[in-house]
Kinemage of the C-alpha trace (Angstrom):
@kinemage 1
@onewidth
@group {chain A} dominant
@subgroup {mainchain}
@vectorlist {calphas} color= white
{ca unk a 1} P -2.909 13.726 8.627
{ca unk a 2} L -1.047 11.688 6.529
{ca unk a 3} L -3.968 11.297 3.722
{ca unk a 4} L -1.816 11.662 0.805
{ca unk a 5} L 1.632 10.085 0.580
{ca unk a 6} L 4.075 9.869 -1.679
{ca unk a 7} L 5.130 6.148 -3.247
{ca unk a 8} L 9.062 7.035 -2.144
{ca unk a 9} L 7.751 7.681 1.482
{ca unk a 10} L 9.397 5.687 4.085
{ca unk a 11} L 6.198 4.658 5.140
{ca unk a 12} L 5.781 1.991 2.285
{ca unk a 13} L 9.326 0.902 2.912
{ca unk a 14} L 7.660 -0.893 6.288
{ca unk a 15} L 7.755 -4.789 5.910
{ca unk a 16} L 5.374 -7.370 6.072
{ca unk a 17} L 6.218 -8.917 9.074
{ca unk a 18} L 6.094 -5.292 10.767
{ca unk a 19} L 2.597 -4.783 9.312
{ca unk a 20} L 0.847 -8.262 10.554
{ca unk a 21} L 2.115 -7.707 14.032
{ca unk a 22} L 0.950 -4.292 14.118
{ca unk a 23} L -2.392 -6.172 12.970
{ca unk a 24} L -2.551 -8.842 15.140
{ca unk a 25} L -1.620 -6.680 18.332
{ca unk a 26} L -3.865 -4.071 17.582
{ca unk a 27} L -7.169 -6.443 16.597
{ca unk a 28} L -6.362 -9.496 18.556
{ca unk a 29} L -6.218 -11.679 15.374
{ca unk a 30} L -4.108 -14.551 14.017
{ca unk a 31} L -3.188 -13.401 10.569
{ca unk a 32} L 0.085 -15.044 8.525
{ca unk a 33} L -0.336 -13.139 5.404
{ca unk a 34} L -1.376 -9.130 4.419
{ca unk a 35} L -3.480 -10.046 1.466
{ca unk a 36} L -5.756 -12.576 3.970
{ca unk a 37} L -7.491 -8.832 5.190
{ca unk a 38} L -8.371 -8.299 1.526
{ca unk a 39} L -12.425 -8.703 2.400
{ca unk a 40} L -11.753 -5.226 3.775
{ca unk a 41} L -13.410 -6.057 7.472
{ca unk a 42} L -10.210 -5.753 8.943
{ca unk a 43} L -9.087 -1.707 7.108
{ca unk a 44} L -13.297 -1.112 9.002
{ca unk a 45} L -11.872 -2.545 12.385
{ca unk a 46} L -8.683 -0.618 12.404
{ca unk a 47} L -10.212 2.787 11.625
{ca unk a 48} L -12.749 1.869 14.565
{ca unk a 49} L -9.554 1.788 16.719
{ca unk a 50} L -8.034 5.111 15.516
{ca unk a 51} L -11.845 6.646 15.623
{ca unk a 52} L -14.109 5.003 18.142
{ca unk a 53} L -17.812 5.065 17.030
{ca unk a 54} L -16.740 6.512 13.661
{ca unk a 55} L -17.677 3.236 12.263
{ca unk a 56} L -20.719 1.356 11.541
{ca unk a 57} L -19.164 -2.166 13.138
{ca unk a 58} L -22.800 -3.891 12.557
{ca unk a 59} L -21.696 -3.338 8.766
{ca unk a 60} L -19.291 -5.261 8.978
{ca unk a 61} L -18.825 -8.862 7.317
{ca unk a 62} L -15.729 -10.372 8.600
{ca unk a 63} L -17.100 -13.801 7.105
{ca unk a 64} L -17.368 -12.134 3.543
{ca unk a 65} L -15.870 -14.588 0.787
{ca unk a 66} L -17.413 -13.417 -2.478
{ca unk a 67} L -16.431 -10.296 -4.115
{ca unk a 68} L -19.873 -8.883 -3.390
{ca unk a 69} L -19.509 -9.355 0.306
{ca unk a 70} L -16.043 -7.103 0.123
{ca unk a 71} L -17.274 -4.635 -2.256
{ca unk a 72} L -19.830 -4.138 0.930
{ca unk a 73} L -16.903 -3.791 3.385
{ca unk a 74} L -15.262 -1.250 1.049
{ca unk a 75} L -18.562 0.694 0.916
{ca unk a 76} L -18.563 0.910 4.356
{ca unk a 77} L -14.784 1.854 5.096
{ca unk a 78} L -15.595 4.428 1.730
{ca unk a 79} L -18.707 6.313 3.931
{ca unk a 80} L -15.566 6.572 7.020
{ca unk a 81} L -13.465 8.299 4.975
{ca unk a 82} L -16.110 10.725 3.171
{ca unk a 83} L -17.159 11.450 6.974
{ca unk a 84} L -13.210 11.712 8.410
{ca unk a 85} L -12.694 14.019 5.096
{ca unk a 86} L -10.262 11.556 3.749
{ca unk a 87} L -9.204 12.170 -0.047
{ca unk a 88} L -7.330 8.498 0.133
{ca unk a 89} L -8.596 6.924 -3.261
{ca unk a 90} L -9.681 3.162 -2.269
{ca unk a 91} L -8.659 0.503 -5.133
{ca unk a 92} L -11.175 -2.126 -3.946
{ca unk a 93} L -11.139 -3.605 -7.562
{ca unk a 94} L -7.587 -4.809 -6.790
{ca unk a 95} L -7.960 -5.276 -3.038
{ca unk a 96} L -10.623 -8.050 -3.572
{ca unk a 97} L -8.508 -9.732 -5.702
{ca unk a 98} L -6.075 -10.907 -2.989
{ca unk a 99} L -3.384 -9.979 -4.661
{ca unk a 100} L -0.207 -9.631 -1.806
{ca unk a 101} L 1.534 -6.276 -3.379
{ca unk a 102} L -1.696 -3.768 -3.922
{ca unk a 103} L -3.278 -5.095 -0.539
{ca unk a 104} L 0.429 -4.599 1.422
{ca unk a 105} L 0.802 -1.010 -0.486
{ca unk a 106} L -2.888 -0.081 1.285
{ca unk a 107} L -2.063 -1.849 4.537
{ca unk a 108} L 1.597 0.118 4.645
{ca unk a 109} L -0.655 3.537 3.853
{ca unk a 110} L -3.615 2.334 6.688
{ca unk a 111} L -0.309 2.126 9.235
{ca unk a 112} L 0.644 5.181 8.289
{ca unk a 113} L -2.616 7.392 8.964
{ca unk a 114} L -3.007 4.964 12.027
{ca unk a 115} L -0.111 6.215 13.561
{ca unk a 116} L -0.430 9.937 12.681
{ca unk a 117} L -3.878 9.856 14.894
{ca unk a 118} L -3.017 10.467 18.362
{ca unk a 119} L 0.540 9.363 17.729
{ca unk a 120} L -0.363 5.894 17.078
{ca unk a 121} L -1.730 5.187 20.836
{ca unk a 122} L -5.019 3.302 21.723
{ca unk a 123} L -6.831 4.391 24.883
{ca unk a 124} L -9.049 1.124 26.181
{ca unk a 125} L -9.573 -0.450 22.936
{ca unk a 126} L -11.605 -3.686 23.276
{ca unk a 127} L -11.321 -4.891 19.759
{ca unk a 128} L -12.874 -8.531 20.580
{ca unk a 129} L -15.789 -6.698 22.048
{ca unk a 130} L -16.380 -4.189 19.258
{ca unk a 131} L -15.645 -7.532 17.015
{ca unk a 132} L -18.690 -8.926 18.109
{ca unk a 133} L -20.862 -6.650 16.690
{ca unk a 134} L -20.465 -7.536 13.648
{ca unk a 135} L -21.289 -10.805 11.270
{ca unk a 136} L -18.934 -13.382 11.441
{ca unk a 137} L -17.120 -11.300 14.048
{ca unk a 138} L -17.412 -14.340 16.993
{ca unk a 139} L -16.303 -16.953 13.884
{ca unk a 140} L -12.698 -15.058 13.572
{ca unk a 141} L -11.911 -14.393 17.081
{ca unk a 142} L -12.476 -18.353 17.534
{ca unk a 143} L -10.554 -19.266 14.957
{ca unk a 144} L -8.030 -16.902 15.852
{ca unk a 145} L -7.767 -17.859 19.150
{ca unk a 146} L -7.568 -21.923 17.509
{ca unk a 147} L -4.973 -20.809 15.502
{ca unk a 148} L -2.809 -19.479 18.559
{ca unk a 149} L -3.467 -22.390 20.464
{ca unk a 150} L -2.688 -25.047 17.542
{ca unk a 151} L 0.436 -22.714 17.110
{ca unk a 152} L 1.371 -23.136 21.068
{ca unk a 153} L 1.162 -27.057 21.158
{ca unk a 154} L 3.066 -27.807 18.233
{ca unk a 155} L 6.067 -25.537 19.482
{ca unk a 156} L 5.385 -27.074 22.918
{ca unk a 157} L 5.557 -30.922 20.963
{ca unk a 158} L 9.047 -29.646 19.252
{ca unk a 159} L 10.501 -28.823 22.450
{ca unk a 160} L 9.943 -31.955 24.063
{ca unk a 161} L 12.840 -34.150 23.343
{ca unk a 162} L 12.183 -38.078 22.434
{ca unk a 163} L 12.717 -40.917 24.571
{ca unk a 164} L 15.740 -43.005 24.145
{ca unk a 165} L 15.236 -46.500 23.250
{ca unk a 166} L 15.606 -49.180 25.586
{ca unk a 167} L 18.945 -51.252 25.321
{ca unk a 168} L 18.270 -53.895 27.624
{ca unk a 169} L 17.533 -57.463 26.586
{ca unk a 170} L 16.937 -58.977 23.192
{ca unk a 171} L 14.661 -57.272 20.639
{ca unk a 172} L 10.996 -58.381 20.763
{ca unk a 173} L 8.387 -58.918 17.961
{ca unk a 174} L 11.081 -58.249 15.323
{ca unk a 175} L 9.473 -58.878 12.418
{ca unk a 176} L 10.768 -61.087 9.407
{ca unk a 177} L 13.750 -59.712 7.267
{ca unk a 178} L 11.602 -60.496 3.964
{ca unk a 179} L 8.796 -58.306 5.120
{ca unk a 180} L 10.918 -55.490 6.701
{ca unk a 181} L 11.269 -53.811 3.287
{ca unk a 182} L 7.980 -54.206 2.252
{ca unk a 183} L 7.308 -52.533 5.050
{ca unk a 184} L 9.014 -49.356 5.320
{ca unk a 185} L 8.113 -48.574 1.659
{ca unk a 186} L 4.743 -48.994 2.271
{ca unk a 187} L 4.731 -46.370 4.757
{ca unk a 188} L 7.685 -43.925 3.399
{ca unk a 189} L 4.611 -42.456 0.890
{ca unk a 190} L 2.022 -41.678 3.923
{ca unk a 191} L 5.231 -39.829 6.378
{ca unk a 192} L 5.631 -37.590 3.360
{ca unk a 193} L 2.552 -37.048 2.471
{ca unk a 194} L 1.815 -36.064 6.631
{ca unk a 195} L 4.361 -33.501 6.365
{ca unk a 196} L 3.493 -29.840 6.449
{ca unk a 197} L 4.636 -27.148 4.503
{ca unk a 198} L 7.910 -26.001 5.285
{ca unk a 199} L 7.575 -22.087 6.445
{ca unk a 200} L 10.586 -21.123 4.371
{ca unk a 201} L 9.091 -22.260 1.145
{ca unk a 202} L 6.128 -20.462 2.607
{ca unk a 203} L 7.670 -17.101 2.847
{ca unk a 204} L 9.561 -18.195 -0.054
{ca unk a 205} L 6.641 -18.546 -1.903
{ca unk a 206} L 4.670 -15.350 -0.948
{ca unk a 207} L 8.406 -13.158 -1.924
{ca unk a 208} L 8.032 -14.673 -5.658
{ca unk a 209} L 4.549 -13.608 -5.377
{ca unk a 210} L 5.290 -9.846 -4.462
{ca unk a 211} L 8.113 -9.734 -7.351
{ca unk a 212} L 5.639 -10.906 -9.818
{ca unk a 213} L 3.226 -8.669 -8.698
{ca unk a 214} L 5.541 -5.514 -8.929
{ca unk a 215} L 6.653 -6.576 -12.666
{ca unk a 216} L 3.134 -6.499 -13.504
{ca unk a 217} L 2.767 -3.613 -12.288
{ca unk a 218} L 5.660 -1.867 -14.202
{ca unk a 219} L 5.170 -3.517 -17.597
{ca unk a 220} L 1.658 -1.888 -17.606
{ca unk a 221} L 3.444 1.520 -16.352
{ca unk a 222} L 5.387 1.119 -19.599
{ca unk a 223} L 2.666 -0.533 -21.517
{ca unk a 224} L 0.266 2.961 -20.830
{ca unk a 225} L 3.327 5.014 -21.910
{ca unk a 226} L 3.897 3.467 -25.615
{ca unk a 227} L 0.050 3.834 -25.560
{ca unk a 228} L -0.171 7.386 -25.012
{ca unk a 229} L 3.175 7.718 -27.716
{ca unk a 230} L 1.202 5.934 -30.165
{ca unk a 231} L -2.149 7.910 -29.414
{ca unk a 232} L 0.056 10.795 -30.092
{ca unk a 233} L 1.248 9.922 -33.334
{ca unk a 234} L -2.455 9.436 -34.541
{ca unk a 235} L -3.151 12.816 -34.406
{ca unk a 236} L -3.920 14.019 -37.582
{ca unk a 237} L -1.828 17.348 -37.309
{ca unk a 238} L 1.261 15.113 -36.899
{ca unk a 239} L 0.855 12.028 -38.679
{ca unk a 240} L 1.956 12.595 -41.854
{ca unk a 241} L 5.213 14.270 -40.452
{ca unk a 242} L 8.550 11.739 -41.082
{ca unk a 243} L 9.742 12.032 -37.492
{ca unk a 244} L 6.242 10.465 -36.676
{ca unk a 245} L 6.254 7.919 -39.562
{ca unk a 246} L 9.927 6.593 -38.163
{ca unk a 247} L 8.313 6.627 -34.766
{ca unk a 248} L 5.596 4.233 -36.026
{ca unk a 249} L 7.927 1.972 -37.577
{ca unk a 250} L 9.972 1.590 -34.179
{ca unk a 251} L 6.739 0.779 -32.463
{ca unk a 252} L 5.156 -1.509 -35.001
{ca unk a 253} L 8.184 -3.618 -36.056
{ca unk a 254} L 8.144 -7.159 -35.803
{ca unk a 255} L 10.623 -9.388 -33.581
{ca unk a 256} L 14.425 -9.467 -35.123
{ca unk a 257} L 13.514 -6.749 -37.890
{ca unk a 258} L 16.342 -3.970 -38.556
{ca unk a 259} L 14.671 -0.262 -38.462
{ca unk a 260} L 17.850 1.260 -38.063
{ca unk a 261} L 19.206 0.988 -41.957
{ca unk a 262} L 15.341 1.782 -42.778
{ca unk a 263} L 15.699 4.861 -41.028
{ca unk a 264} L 19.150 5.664 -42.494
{ca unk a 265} L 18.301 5.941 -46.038
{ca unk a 266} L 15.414 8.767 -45.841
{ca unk a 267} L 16.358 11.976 -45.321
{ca unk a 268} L 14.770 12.532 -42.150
{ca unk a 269} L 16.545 14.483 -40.034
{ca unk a 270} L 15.366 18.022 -38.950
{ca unk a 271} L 18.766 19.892 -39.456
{ca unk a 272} L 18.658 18.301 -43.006
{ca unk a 273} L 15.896 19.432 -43.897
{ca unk a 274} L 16.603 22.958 -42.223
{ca unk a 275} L 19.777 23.087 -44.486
{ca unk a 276} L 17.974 22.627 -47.339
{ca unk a 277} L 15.234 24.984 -46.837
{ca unk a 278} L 18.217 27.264 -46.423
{ca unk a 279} L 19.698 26.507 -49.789
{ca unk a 280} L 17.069 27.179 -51.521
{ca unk a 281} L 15.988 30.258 -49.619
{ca unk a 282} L 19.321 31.478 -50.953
{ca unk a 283} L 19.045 30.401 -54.549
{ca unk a 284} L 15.826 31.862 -54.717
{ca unk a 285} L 17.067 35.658 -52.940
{ca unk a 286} L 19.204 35.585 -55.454
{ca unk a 287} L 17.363 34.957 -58.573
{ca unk a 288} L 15.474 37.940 -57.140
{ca unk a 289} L 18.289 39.818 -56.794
{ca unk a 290} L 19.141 39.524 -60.443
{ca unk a 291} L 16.078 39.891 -62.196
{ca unk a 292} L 16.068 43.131 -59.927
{ca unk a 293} L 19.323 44.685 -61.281
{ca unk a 294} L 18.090 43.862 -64.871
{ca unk a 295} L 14.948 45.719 -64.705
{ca unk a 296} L 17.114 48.784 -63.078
{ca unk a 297} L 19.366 48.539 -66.218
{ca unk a 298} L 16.994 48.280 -68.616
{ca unk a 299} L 15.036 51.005 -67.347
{ca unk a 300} L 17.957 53.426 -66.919
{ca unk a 301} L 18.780 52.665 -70.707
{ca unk a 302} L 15.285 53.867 -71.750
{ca unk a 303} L 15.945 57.135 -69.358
{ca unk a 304} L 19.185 57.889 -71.667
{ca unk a 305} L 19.297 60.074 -74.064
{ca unk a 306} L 20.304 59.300 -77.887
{ca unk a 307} L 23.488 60.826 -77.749
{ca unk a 308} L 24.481 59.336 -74.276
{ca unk a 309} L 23.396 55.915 -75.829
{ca unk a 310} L 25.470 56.378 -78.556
{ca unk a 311} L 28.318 57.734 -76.468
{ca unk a 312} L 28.001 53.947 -74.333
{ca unk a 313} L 27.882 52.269 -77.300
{ca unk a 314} L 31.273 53.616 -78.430
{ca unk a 315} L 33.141 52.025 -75.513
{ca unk a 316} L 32.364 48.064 -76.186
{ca unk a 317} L 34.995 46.457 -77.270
{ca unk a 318} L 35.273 43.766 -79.815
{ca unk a 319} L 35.060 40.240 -78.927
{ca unk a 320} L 35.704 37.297 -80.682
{ca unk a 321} L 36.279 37.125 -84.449
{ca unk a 322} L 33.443 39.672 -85.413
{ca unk a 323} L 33.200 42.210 -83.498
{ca unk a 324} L 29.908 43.436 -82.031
{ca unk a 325} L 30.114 47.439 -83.457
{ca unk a 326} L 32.926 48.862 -85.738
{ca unk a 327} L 34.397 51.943 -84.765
């Protein structure tokens, strides 16, 4: 079963418009946007459909509008998956939020499992009976059936075309030039104002949504990544190192300020410092070396004898203007 997915699965690569008629087919509802099954009654209803009698449908609030109400939903869809041995982690502080990114991210992973279950068929699903059951469950198959039928006689209005305009004979009731202005821009305000919402600035709207949704999402990837760096350079093994200490400055520098020339000037680099510890492991070998060779000198000139001293001493030569022994 497809309980654990991976985020670069194909099955979060399924659209919205995919995932509300897969909704709205399945669970005979009217819905125009993912995030309006955030109270969590609809996730209950859909693994009723994949598991008949699997879930308590009398626990279900499908009028739920507070948080509390949802959080009650989520219990209830929680207890399915404990039962169905489903390691899925729910998110319901996010869910209930309404947000349109997390609840299409769950919706595209609900789809998913769906459709692993018996390949994705239904056998005799009545999902306005089993809908019935539970509170508020009469409420949204009314208004979803209002909402189909509103939708139905406004496309049937559009298609009707308007009648021409009689050409015959003089015009009647005209009314007065001087009022004729008056008139139209007294009523320009109230056609506007009558107008609905266009649906491209709807779906227009709900796309800016998603984008902001997803930045937010990776500036507090990011944001938990510089926190974990800066935890790290806290520790007190490795905060007095200078690798750590140009770290810091990086992370705590203020807008527009240079760290680079700051960073230039100390001597911070590891193969520096390796070079140097070199150096002066070789100035100090030999410094060993030689106060080594002197104490073998002077104690094979204690081991001599007076004559072979004497004989050594005979071979210096003079230097300088005195000389050290005369001959």
């Amino acid at each position: 079963m497809a309980t654990k997915i991976g985020m670069m699965d194909s099955a979060y690569f399924v659209g919205r418009s995919e995932i509300l008629a897969w909704i709205n087919s399945t669970l005979q509802l009217n819905l125009s946007k993912v995030e309006e099954a955030c109270s969590g009654a609809v996730h209950c209803q859909l693994m009723d459909s994949v598991h008949p009698g699997a879930v308590p449908m009398h626990k279900v609030n499908f009028d739920a509008k507070s948080e509390y109400e949802m959080i009650q939903n989520y219990k209830v869809l929680q207890d399915v998956f404990n039962k169905l041995k489903i390691t899925k982690h729910i998110e319901v502080s996010k869910l209930v939020k309404g947000r349109p990114l997390d609840n299409l991210e769950f919706m595209q992973w609900l789809k998913k499992y769906c459709d692993s279950v018996n390949g994705g068929h239904l056998h005799n699903y009545h999902a306005l009976e089993r809908r019935e059951a539970c509170k508020g469950g009469k409420e949204a198959t009314k208004r979803a059936a209002a909402t189909q039928q509103s939708a139905k006689s406004s496309s049937s209005s559009s298609s009707v075309a308007p009648r021409p305009s009689s050409s015959n004979g003089t015009r009647r009731h005209d009314p007065p030039s001087s009022n004729t202005g008056s008139h139209h821009s007294s009523k320009a305000p109230s056609s506007k104002q009558s107008k609905p919402v266009s649906p491209a600035y709807d779906e227009k709207i709900t796309e800016l949504k998603l984008y902001i949704d997803s930045l937010e999402k990776e500036r507090d990837f990011y944001f938990s990544k510089l926190r974990d760096v800066e935890i790290l350079c806290q520790n007190p093994d490795s905060e007095n190192l200078p690798l750590v200490g140009s770290i810091k400055r990086i992370l705590y520098a203020a807008d527009g300020e240079d760290v680079g020339a700051a960073a230039e000037t100390q001597n911070l680099s590891p193969i520096d410092e390796g070079s140097e510890e070199r150096r002066s492991s070789g100035i100090e070998s030999q410094k060993r070396k030689l106060i080594a060779n002197l104490d073998v000198d002077a104690a094979a000139i204690t081991t001599l004898s007076p004559r072979q001293r004497l004989s050594d001493s005979s071979d210096v030569k003079c230097t300088g203007s005195s000389p050290l022994l005369t001959c």
